[in-house]
C-alpha positions in Angstrom: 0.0 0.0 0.0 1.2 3.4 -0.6 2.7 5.2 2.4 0.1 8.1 2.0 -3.2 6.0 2.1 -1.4 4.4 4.7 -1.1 7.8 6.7 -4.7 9.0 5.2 -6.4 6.0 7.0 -4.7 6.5 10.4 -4.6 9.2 12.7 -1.6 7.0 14.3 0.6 4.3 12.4 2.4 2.0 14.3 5.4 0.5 12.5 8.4 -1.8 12.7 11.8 -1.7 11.7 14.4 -4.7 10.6 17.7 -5.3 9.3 18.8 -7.9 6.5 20.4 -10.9 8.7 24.0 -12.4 8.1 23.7 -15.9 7.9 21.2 -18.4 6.7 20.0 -18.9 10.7 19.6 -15.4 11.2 17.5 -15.0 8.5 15.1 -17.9 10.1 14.9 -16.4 13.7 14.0 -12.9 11.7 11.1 -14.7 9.9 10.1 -16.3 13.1 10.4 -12.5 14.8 8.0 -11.4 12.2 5.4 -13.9 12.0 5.1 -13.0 15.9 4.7 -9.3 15.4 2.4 -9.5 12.4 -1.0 -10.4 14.2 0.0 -6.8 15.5 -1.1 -5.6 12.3 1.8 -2.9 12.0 0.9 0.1 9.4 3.7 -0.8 7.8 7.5 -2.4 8.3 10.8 -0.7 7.2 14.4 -2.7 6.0 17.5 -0.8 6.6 20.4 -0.8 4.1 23.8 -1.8 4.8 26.6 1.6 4.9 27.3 2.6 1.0 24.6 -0.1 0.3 26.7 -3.3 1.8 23.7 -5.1 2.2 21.9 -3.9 -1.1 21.1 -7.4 -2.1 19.9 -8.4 1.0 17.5 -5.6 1.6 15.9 -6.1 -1.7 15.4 -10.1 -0.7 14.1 -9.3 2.7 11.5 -6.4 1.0 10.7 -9.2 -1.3 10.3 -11.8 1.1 8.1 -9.7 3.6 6.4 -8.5 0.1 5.1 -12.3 -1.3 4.9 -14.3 2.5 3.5 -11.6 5.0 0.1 -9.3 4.2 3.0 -6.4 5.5 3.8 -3.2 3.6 7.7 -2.8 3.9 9.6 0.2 2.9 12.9 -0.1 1.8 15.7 2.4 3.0 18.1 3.8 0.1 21.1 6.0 0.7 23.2 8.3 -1.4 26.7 7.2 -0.5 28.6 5.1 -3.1 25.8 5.1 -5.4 26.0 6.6 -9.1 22.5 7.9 -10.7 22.5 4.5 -13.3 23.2 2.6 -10.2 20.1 4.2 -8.1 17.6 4.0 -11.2 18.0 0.1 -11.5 17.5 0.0 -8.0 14.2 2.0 -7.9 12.6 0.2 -11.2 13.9 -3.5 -9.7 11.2 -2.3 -6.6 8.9 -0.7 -9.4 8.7 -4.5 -10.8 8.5 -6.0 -7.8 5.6 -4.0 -7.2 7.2 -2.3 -4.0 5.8 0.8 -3.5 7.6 3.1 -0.5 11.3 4.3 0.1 12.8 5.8 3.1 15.5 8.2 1.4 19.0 8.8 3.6 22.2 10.5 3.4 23.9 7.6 4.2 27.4 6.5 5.8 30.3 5.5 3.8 31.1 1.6 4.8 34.2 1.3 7.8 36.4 0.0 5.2 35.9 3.4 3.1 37.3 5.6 5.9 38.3 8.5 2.8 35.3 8.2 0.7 34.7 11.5 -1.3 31.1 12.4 -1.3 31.7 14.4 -4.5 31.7 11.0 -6.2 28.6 10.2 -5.6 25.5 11.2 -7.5 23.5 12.8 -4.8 25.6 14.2 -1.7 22.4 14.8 0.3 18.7 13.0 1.1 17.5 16.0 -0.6 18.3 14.9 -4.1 17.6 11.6 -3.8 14.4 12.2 -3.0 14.1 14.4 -6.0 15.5 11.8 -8.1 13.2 9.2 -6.3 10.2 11.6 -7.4 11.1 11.5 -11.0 10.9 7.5 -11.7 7.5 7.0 -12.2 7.6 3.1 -13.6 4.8 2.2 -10.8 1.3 1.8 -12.2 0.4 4.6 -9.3 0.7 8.1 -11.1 1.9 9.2 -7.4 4.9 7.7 -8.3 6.9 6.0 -4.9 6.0 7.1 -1.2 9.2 9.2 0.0 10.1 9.1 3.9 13.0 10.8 5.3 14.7 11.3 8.5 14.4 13.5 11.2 16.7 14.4 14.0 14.9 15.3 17.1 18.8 15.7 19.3 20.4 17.6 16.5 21.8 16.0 13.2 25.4 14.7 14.0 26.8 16.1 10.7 25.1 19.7 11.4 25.7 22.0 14.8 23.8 24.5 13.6 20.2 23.7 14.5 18.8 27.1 12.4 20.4 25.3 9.2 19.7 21.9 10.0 15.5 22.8 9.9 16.5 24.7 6.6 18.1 21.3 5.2 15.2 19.2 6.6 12.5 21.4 4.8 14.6 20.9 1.8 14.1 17.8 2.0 10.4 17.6 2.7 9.8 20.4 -0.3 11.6 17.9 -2.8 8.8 15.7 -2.5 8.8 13.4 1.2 5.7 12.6 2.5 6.2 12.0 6.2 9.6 11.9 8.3 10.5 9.4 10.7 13.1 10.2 13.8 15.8 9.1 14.7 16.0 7.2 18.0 15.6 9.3 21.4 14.7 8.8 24.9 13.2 12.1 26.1 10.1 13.0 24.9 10.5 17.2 25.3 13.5 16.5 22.6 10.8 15.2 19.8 7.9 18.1 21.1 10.3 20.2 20.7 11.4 19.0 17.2 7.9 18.5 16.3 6.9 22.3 17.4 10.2 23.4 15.4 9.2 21.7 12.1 5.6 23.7 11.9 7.6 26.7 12.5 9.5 25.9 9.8 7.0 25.3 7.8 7.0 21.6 7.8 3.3 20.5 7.7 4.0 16.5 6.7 3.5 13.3 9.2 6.2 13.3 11.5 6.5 9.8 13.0 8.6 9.3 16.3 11.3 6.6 16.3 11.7 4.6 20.0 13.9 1.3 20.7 13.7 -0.1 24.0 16.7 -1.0 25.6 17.6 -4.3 26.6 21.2 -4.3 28.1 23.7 -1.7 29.7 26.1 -2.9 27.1 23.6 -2.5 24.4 23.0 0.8 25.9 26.6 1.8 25.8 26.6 0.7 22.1 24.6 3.6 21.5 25.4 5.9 23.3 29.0 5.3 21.2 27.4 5.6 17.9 28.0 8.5 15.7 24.6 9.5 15.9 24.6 9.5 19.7 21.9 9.3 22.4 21.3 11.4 25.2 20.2 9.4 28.3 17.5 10.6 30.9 18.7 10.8 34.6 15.3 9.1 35.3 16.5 5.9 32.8 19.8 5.6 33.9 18.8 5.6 37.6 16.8 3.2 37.3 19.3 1.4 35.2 21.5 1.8 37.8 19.7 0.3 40.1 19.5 -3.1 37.9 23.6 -3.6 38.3 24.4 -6.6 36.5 21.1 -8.1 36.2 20.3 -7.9 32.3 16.7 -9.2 32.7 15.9 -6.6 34.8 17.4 -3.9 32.7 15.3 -5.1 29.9 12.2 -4.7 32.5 13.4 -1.4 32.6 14.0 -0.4 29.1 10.1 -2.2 27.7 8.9 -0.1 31.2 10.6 3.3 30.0 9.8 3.0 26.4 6.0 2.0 27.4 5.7 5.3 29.1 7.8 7.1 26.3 4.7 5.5 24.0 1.7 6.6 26.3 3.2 10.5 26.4 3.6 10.3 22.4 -0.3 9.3 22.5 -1.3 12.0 24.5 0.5 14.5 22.7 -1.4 13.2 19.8 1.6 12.0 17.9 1.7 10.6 14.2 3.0 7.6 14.2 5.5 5.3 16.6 8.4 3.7 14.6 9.6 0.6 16.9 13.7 -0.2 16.0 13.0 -3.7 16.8 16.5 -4.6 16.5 15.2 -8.2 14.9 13.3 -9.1 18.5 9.4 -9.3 18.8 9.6 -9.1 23.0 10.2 -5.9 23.4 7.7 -4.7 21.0 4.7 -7.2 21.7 5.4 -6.4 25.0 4.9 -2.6 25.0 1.4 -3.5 22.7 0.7 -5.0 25.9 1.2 -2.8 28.2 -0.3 0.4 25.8 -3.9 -2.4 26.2 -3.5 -2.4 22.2 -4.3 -5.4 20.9 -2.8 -4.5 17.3 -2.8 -1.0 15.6 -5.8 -1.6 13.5 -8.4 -1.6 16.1 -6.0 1.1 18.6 -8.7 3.7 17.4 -11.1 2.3 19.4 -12.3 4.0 23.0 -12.1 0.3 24.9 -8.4 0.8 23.6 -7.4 4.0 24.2 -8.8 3.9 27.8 -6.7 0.7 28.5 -3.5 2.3 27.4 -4.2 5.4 30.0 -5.0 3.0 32.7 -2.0 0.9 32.1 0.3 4.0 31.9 -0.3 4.9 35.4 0.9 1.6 36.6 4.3 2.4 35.3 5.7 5.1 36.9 7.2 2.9 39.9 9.5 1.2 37.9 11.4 3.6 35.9 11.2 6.7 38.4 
C-alpha cells in the first residue's frame, strides 16, 4: 500500500523496523520474529540498508520476502553514498517490478572500510536529491509515483551543529517531494515536542513519525550511546538502570517499562505515528502493545483501547522513576 493511504487512514501508524540478517539462521529467527509481530497488524515495516549499500542485495530479498509471505507493507531504506544515478535507477525500477511501493530516502554513511570516501563522487551528496530523483521514476502503475520518507533528527543532526540550518536542510528535503519523516531514535520525549513544534515553525506540515527502541542491556546501551549518531540518556533511565547492576533481565524490564511510558506521552501529545527499532526481537515490542492495552494498531482507534493504554500507563511510573 502506498505510504500516504497508509497515513490518510490512520490518525496513528504503528510501525516496525528490521535489518537484513547475516547468515542463513539469522534470516530464520528474523522470519520467526516477524510472524510474531504481524498479528500486531503494523501500518507498515521498514528494511535498513547496509553503509554505501553493503547489504543492497539483502534488503531487496528481505523487502521481497516480507512483500510475497507476510500481508506487510515494507519500505525499503536507500542511501546516497557510493551510489551513481544509473546505479540508483536500476535499483528503484527492480522495486517498481517488484511492485514495491515506498522508500525511506538517507544521506547515508560510507562503509568502515571506506574511511576516505569522497562524497563528491557520488550522484547525490544529500537526502535531498535523492528524494528528488526518487520523485522522477515514475515506472509504478500509481501516477503518485513511490511514497518518499526521510529522517528527522529530534537531538540535532550529528553532521550539522547548527540547529537554524539543519530545519533549513530538513524542509529541503520535505519540499523535494517526502511525505512523512521518521526520527531518529531518542529517549526524552520534550527532545521530539520540541522537534515536532520546530518543524511547523519551519513550515513543515507533513506526518512526523517518532522513532523509540527499547533497551535491553547496559552494554547495548553503551553501544549507542557510542554511535556516531549519539543518544542522550535521561537521569530518570539511567537511575533506574542503575539500580539493575548486572542483572540484564531486569534492565530489559526497565527499558520495555521506560519506552511503554515514552509510547503513552507520544499518544497523549497526539503523535503521528511510533516507529519501533525492533533490532530483529518481537519481546520488546509485543510487550509494549501490551502494556499500551492495544491489541494491534488496526483496532488502537477504538475507545475500549485508548482507555486501557491510560489505565496501564499509570501503573508504570514505579519502575522507571
Amino acid at each position: 500500500m502506498h505510504i500516504r493511504d497508509i497515513l490518510d487512514r490512520h490518525s496513528t501508524t504503528f510501525s516496525f523496523e528490521f535489518f537484513p540478517p547475516k547468515t542463513p539462521a539469522a534470516w530464520e529467527e528474523l522470519f520467526v520474529t516477524i510472524r510474531e509481530l504481524e498479528p500486531l497488524q503494523p501500518s507498515f515495516v521498514s528494511v535498513t540498508y547496509g553503509a554505501g549499500g553493503t547489504t543492497r542485495e539483502k534488503t531487496h530479498e528481505l523487502i521481497l520476502r516480507i512483500q510475497h509471505e507476510t500481508n506487510l507493507t515494507a519500505v525499503s531504506h536507500l542511501t546516497c553514498v557510493c551510489h551513481t544515478e544509473a546505479e540508483l535507477a536500476a535499483i528503484l525500477d527492480r522495486y517498481a517490478e517488484s511492485g514495491v511501493e515506498n522508500i525511506l530516502a538517507l544521506g547515508g554513511d560510507p562503509p568502515r572500510s571506506m574511511p576516505d570516501h569522497r562524497r563528491e563522487q557520488d550522484a547525490f551528496a544529500h537526502a535531498e536529491g535523492l528524494v528528488r530523483f526518487i520523485r522522477s521514476r515514475t515506472k509504478l502503475p500509481d501516477p503518485r509515483g513511490f511514497g518518499v520518507g526521510v529522517a528527522g533528527f529530534p537531538e540535532g543532526h550529528p553532521a550539522c551543529p547548527n540547529r537554524l540550518k539543519e530545519m533549513d536542510y530538513l524542509k529541503a528535503k520535505v519540499d523535494a517531494g517526502a511525505d512523512y519523516i521518521c526520527t531518529q531514535l531518542f529517549f526524552d520525549n520534550r527532545d521530539f515536542l520540541d522537534f515536532r513544534e520546530r518543524c511547523e515553525l519551519a513550515g513543515i506540515t507533513v506526518p512526523i513519525i517518532a522513532g523509540i527502541m527499547p533497551i535491553s542491556t547496559k552494554a547495548g546501551m553503551i553501544r549507542m550511546a557510542e554511535l556516531a549518531l549519539g543518544a542522550r540518556f535521561p537521569a530518570k533511565l539511567l537511575r533506574a538502570v542503575e539500580r539493575c547492576g548486572d542483572d540484564d533481565e531486569a534492565v530489559n524490564e526497565v527499558g520495555i517499562h521506560f519506552a511503554t511510558e515514552q509510547c503513552l506521552d507520544l499518544l497523549e501529545n497526539k503523535v503521528r505515528g511510533i516507529h519501533f527499532y525492533t533490532l530483529n526481537k518481537s519481546d520488546a515490542t509485543r510487550r509494549i502493545f501490551k502494556n499500551l492495552g492495544i491489541k494491534n494498531s488496526s483496532v488502537f482507534h477504538s475507545k475500549s483501547s485508548r482507555s486501557a493504554a491510560v489505565e496501564s500507563g499509570l501503573t508504570l511510573t514505579a519502575h522507571v522513576g
